[in-house]
matplotlib code that plots the C-alpha trace (Angstrom):
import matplotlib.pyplot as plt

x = [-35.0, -35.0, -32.4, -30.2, -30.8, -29.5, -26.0, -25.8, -26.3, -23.4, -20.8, -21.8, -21.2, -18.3, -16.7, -17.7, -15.2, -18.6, -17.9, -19.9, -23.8, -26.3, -26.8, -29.9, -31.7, -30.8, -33.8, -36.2, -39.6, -40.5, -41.7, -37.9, -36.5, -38.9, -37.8, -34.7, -35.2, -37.5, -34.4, -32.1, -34.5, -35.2, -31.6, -31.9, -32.8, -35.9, -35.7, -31.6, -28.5, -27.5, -25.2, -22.9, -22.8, -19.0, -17.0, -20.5, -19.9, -22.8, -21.5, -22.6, -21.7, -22.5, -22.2, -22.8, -25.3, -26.2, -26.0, -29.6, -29.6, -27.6, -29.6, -27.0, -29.2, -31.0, -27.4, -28.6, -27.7, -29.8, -27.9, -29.4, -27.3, -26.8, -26.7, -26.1, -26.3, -24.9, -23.8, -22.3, -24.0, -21.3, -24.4, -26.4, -23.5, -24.0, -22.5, -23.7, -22.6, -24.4, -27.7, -27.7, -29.1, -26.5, -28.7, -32.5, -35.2, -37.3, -39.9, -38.3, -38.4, -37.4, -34.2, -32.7, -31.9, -29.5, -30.9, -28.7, -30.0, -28.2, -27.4, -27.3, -30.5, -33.0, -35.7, -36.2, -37.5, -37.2, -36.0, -36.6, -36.2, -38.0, -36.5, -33.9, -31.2, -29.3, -26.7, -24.4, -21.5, -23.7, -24.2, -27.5, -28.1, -30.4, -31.0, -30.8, -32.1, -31.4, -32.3, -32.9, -31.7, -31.3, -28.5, -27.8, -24.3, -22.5, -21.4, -18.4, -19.0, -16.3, -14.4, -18.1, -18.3, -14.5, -15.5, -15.2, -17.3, -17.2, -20.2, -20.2, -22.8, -22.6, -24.4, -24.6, -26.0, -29.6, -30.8, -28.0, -24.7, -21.3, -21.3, -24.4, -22.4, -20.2, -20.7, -17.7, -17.0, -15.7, -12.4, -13.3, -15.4, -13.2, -9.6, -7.1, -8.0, -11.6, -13.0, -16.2, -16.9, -18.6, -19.8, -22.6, -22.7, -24.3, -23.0, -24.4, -24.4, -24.0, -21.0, -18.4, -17.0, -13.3, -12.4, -13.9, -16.1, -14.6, -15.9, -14.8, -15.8, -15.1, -17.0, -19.4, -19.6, -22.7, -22.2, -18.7, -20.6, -22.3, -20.1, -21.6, -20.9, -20.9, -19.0, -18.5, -19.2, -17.4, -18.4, -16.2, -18.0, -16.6, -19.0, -18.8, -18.0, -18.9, -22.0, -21.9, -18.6, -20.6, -24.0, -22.8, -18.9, -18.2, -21.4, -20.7, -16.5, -18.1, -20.6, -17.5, -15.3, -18.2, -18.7, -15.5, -16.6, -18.9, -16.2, -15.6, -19.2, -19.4, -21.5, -23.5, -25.3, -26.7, -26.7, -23.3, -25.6, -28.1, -25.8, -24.2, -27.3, -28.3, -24.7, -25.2, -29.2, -27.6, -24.9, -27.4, -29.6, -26.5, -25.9, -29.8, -29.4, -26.4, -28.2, -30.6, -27.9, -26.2, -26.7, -27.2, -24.4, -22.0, -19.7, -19.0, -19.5, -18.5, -15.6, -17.6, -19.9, -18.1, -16.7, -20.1, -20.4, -17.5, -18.5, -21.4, -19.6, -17.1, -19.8, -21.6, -18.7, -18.4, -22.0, -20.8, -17.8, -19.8, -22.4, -19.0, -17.9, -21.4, -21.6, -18.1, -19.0, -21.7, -20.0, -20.7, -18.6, -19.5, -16.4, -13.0, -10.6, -8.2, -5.1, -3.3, -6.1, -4.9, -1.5, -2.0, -4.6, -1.0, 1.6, 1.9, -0.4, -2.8, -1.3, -0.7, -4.4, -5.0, -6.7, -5.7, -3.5, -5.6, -3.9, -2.6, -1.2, -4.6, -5.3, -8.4, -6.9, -8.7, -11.5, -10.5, -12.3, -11.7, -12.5, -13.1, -11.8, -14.8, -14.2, -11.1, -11.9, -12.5, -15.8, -16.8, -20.7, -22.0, -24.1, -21.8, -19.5, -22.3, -22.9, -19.2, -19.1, -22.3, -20.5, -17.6, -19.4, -21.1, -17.8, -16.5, -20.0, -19.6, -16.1, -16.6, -19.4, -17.6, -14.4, -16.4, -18.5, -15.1, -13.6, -16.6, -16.7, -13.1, -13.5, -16.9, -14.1, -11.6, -14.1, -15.4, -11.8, -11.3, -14.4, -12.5, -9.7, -11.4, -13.1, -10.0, -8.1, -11.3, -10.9, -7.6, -8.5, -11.7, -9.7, -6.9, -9.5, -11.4, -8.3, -6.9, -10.6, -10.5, -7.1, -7.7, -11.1, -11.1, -7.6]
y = [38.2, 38.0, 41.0, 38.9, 35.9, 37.9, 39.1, 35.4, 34.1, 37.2, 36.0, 32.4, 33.2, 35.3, 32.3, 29.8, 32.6, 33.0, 36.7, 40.1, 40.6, 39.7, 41.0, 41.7, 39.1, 38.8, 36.6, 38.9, 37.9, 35.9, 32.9, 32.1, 32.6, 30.4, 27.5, 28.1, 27.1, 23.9, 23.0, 22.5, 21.0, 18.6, 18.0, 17.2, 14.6, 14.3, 11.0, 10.2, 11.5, 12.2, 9.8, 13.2, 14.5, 16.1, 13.7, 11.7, 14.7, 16.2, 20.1, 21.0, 24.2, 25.7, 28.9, 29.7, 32.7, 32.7, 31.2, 31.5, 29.9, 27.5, 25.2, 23.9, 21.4, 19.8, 19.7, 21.6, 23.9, 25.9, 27.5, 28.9, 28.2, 28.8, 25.6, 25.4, 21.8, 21.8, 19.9, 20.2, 19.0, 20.4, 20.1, 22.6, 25.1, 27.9, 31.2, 34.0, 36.6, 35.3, 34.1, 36.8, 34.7, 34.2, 32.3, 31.3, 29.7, 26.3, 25.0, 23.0, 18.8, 20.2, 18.6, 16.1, 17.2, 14.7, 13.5, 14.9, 15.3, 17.0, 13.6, 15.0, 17.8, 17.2, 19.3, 21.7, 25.0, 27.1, 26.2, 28.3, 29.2, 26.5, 27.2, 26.0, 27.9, 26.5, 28.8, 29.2, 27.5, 24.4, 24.2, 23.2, 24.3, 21.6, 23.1, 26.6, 27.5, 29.5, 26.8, 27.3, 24.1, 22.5, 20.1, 17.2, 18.2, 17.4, 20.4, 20.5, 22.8, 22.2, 25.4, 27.1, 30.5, 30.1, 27.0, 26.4, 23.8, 22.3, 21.0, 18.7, 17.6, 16.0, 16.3, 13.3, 11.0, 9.2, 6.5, 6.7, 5.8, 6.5, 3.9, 6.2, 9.6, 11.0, 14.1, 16.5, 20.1, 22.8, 24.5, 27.8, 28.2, 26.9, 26.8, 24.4, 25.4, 24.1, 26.9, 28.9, 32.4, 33.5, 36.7, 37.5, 35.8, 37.7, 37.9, 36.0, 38.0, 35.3, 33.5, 33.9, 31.8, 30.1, 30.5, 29.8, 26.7, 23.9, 21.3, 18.5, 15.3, 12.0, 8.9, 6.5, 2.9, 0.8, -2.9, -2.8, -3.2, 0.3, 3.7, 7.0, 10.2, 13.0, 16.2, 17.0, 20.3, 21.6, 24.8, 25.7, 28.2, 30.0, 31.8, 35.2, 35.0, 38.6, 38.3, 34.9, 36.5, 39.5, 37.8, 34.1, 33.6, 37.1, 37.1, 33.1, 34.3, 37.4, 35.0, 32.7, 35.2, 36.8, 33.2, 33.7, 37.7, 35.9, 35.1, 38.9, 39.1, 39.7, 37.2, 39.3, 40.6, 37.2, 37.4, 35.2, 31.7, 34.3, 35.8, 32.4, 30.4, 33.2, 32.9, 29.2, 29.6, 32.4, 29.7, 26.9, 29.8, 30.3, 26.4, 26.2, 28.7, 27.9, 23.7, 25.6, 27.3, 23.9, 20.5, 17.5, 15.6, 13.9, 13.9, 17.7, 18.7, 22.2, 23.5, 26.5, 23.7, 22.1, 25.8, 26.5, 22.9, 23.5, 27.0, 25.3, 22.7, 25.6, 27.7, 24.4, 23.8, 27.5, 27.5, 24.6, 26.4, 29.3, 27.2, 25.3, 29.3, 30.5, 27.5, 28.6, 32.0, 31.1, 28.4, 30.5, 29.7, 26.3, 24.5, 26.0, 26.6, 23.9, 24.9, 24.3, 27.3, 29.6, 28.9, 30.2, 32.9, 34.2, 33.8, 35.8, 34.8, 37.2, 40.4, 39.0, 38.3, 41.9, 40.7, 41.3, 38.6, 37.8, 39.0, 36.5, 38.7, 39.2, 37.0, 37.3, 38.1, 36.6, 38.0, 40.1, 40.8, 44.7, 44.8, 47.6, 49.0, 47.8, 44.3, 43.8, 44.2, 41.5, 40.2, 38.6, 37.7, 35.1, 37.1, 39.5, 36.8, 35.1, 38.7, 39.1, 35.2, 36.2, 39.2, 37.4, 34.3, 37.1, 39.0, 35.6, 34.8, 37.9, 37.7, 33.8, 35.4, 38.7, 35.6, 33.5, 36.2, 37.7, 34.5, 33.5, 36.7, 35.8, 32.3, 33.9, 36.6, 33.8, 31.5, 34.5, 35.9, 32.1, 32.2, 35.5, 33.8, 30.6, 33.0, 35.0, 31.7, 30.7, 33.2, 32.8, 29.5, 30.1, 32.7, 30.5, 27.9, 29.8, 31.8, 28.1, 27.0, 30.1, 29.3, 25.9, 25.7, 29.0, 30.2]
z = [-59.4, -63.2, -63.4, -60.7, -63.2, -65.7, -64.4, -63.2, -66.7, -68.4, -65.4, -66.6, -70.1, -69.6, -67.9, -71.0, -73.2, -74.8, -76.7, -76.4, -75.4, -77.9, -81.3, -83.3, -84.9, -88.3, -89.4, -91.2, -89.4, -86.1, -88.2, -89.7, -86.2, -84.5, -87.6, -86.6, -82.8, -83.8, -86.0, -83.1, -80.5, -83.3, -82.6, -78.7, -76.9, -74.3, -72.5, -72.2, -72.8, -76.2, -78.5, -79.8, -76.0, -75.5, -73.8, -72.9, -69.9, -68.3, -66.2, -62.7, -61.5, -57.5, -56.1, -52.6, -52.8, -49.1, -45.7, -44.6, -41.4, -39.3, -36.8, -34.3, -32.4, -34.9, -37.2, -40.1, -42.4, -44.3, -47.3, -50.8, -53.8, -57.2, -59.3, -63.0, -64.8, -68.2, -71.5, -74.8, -77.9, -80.9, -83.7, -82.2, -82.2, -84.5, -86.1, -83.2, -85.8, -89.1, -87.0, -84.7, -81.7, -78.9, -76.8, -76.7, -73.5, -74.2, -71.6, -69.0, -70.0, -73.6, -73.4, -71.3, -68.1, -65.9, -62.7, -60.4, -56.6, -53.6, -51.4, -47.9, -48.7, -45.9, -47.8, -50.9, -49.5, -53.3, -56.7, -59.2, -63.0, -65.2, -68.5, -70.2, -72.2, -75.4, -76.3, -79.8, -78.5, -77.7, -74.5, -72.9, -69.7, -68.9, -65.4, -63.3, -60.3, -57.0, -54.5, -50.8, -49.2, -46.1, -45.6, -42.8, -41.1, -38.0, -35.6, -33.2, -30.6, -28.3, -28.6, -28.5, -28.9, -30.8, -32.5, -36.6, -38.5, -41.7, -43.3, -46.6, -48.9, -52.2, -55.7, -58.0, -60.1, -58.9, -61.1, -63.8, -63.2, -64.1, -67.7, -68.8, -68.6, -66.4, -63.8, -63.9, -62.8, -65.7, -64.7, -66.9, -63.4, -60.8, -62.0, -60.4, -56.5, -57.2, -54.9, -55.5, -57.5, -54.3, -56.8, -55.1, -51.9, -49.3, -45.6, -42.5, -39.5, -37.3, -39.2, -41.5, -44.1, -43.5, -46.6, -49.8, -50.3, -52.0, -54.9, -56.1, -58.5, -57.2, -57.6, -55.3, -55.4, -54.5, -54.1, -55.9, -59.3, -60.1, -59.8, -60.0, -60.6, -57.3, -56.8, -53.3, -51.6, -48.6, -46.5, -43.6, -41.3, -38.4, -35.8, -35.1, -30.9, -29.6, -28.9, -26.9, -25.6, -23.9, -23.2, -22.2, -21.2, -19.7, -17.3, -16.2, -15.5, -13.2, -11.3, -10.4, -8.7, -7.2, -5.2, -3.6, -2.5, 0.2, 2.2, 2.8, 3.4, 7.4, 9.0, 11.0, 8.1, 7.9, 3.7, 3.3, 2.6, 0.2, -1.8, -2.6, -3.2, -5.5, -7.4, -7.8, -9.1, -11.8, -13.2, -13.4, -15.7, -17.6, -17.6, -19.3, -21.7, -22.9, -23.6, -25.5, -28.0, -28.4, -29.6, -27.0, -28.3, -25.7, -28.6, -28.8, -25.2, -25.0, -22.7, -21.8, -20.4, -18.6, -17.1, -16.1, -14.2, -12.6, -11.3, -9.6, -7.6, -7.0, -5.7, -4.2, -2.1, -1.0, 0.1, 2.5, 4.2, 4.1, 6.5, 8.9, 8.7, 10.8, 12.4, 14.4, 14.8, 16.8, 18.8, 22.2, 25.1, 25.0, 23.7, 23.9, 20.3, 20.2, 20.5, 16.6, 16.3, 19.1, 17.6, 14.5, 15.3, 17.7, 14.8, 11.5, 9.1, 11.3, 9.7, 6.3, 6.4, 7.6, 10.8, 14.0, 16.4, 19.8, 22.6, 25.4, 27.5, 29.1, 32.0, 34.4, 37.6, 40.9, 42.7, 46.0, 48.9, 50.3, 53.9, 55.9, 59.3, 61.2, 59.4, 60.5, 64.3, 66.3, 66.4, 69.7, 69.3, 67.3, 65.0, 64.4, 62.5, 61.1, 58.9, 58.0, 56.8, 54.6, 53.1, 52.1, 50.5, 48.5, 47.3, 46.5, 44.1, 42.6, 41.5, 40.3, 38.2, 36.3, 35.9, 34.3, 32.0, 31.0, 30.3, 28.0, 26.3, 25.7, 24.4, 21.9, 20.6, 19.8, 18.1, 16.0, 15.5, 14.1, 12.1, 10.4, 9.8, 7.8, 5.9, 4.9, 4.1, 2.3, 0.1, -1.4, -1.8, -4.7, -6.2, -7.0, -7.8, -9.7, -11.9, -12.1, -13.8, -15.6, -17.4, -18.0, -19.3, -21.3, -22.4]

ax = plt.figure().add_subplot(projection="3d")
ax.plot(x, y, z, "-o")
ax.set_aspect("equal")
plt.show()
C-alpha cells in the first residue's frame, strides 16, 4: 500500500507540473530541517480556511480505483476511490532546488482540512492515509486516502442481462458554505472533458465501465439563502451478459419450445400432462431465481421477466389442451365426431399435417344368413320350423353384434385420428406463439 501511495503521489505531482523527484537535503543537520518545517506550519491554519488561500479555492480530486461490488437489490454500489483534497497557500512556497525538500508529511489536523463529505455514501468501509503533505509549490494536501465506499444509486434493469446503469453521487461542502471558500476541480487532472485518470483502476469481472467516469463542480442551494460547493460524480456501468446469457435466458428460451414438443408426445404413453407440468415447475424456478438477482422495483421490471411469465401462461394453457386432447382420445364409441370434424379429418390438411385421411369408402355391409340344402326344403312338422326360426334369430344376433363392434371400433379410430389432428394443429400454434414471444420480448 505505501509503494501504491507513492506512484499515486509522483502521477499527482507530475500532473501539478511539479519538476523531477526529490533531491537531497541541503540543510546540514536534522535540527535546521525540522526549523524549517515548524516555520511553514507556523504559517497554516488549524481551525478555518486561510486569509492568503489561492482564489479562497479549496481542490478535490477522484479517481476510480475499483468497482468492488454492485448490490442490485438493495441499489448500492460499492466502489473504492482515490480522493485527493487540496489548496494553495503561495507563502509556504519555497525554492525545491536551494532547500532541497520537495515535499514533507505533518500529523493529520495539522492544517485545515475542508469538510467535504460524499452526499449519497451509505457507509465508510476504509479510508486511509492520515498524514498530510505540504509540497514546494504550496500546495497542501489537506486530505488523501483510498476509500472503500458504498453509494445509494438507482438500477434499471429492464433490458437485464443487456442493461447499462449510471450511478451518481456527489462530494461537497458540509457545514461551510460557498461565501466561506469555494470547492472546484483542477483541470491539470481532468482537462476540458472532465473525465477520470482511471491510472490504476482495476477491472470488475462482472461489469465494465461505459466509458470513463465523469466529474463536475456545480453548486447546491438550501432554502434559496445558503449555496455550497459539490462536484458531481458520474459512473456508467454496463454488465457483462454471458453468463446470465448461458445460465438464465438460453435455458428459459429451451423450456418454451420444449412446451410445444408435448403435442408430439403420443398419448398412449400417458407422460403428455408430466412432461408439461414439469416444463411449467422449471420456468417458475427460473422465474425465482431470476427475483433473486434483481431488484423488486415495479419501476424497472425486467423484459426477461415478463418472458418468463409469459412462458408459464404459454405452457399453462398447453397443459389445458393437452388435458381436452386425452379427453377426445378416449371418447369411446359413445358420442359420434361431428361432422365440420369428419370434414376436415377427409380434406387436405390431413397430408400437410403428415397424418393419414380416414377412409369413407368403408361401409359395414349387412349381415347374411347362408342356408343350407336341407334348409331350404320344406319343413312340414312343427318342430322342425321352430329349430330353423331359432337358427336364424341367432345368425341375425350375431351379425347385429360384429356391425355394431366394427362400427364402434370405427367411431374410437376417428375420435383418436381427431385427437391426432388437435395435437398436430396444436403445435403450430405454440411454435408460432412462442417464436412470436421470443421476438418480441427478447430481440
Amino acid at each position: 500500500m505505501i509503494r501504491f501511495r507513492k506512484r499515486m503521489v509522483c502521477v499527482f505531482m507530475l500532473l501539478l507540473t511539479l519538476l523531477g523527484a526529490t533531491s537531497a537535503s541541503k540543510f546540514s543537520n536534522m535540527d535546521q530541517e525540522k526549523t524549517f518545517i515548524d516555520s511553514k506550519i507556523a504559517l497554516g491554519t488549524k481551525s478555518a480556511p486561510h486569509a492568503n488561500m489561492m482564489n479562497n479555492t479549496v481542490y478535490i480530486f477522484i479517481d476510480l480505483y475499483q468497482l468492488v461490488e454492485v448490490e442490485e437489490r438493495q441499489g448500492l454500489l460499492t466502489v473504492k476511490l482515490w480522493i485527493y483534497v487540496y489548496y494553495y497557500l503561495p507563502e509556504l512556497a519555497w525554492n525545491e532546488t536551494e532547500v532541497g525538500i520537495m515535499s514533507f508529511d505533518v500529523p493529520s489536523r495539522t492544517f485545515w482540512k475542508p469538510d467535504i463529505i460524499n452526499y449519497g455514501m451509505t457507509k465508510l468501509r476504509y479510508s486511509g492515509f492520515d498524514e498530510q503533505t505540504v509540497y514546494s509549490s504550496g500546495i497542501v494536501a489537506a486530505e488523501s486516502t483510498l476509500q472503500n465506499v458504498k453509494i445509494s444509486c438507482t438500477f434499471d434493469v429492464f433490458y437485464f442481462p443487456f442493461d447499462s446503469q449510471s450511478c451518481s453521487f456527489q462530494v461537497g461542502q458540509w457545514a461551510s458554505n460557498d461565501g466561506q471558500y469555494k470547492l472546484d476541480i483542477d483541470r491539470a487532472f481532468y482537462g476540458e472533458s472532465n473525465e477520470m485518470l482511471l491510472e490504476y483502476y482495476e477491472h470488475s469481472d462482472q461489469w465494465v465501465l461505459n466509458g470513463k467516469p465523469t466529474i463536475k463542480p456545480t453548486v447546491r442551494t438550501f432554502n434559496s439563502i445558503r449555496r455550497y460547493g459539490v462536484v458531481e460524480v458520474n459512473i456508467k456501468l454496463a454488465r457483462r451478459h454471458q453468463f446470465f446469457l448461458y445460465v438464465i435466458m438460453l435455458p428459459t428460451i429451451i423450456l418454451v419450445f420444449l412446451s410445444a414438443l408435448t403435442f408430439l408426445l403420443p398419448v398412449e404413453s400417458g407422460e403428455k400432462v408430466s412432461l408439461a407440468i414439469t416444463i411449467l415447475l422449471s420456468q417458475i424456478v427460473g422465474l425465482v431465481v431470476l427475483s433473486d438477482i434483481l431488484p423488486p422495483s415495479s419501476q424497472y421490471f425486467p423484459l426477461l421477466g415478463y418472458y418468463v411469465i409469459y412462458s408459464i401462461i404459454l405452457i399453462s394453457i398447453s397443459i389445458i389442451a393437452t388435458v381436452v386432447v386425452i379427453n377426445m382420445h378416449h371418447v369411446g364409441p359413445r358420442q359420434q365426431v361431428p361432422k365440420f370434424a369428419r370434414k376436415m379429418m377427409k380434406s387436405q390438411l390431413m397430408p400437410i399435417l403428415l397424418l393419414n385421411p380416414i377412409d369413407d369408402t368403408r361401409k359395414v355391409r349387412p349381415a347374411t344368413i347362408e342356408t343350407t340344402d336341407s334348409d331350404s326344403k320344406p319343413v312340414t312338422s312343427g318342430r322342425g320350423r321352430n329349430t330353423t326360426e331359432n337358427i336364424v334369430g341367432e345368425r341375425s344376433n350375431m351379425g347385429d353384434v360384429c356391425r355394431k363392434e366394427k362400427n364402434d371400433a370405427e367411431r374410437i379410430a376417428e375420435w383418436q385420428q381427431l385427437a391426432c389432428l388437435i395435437d398436430r394443429i396444436l403445435l403450430i400454434v405454440f411454435l408460432m406463439a412462442s417464436i412470436i414471444g421470443t421476438l418480441v420480448f427478447l430481440v
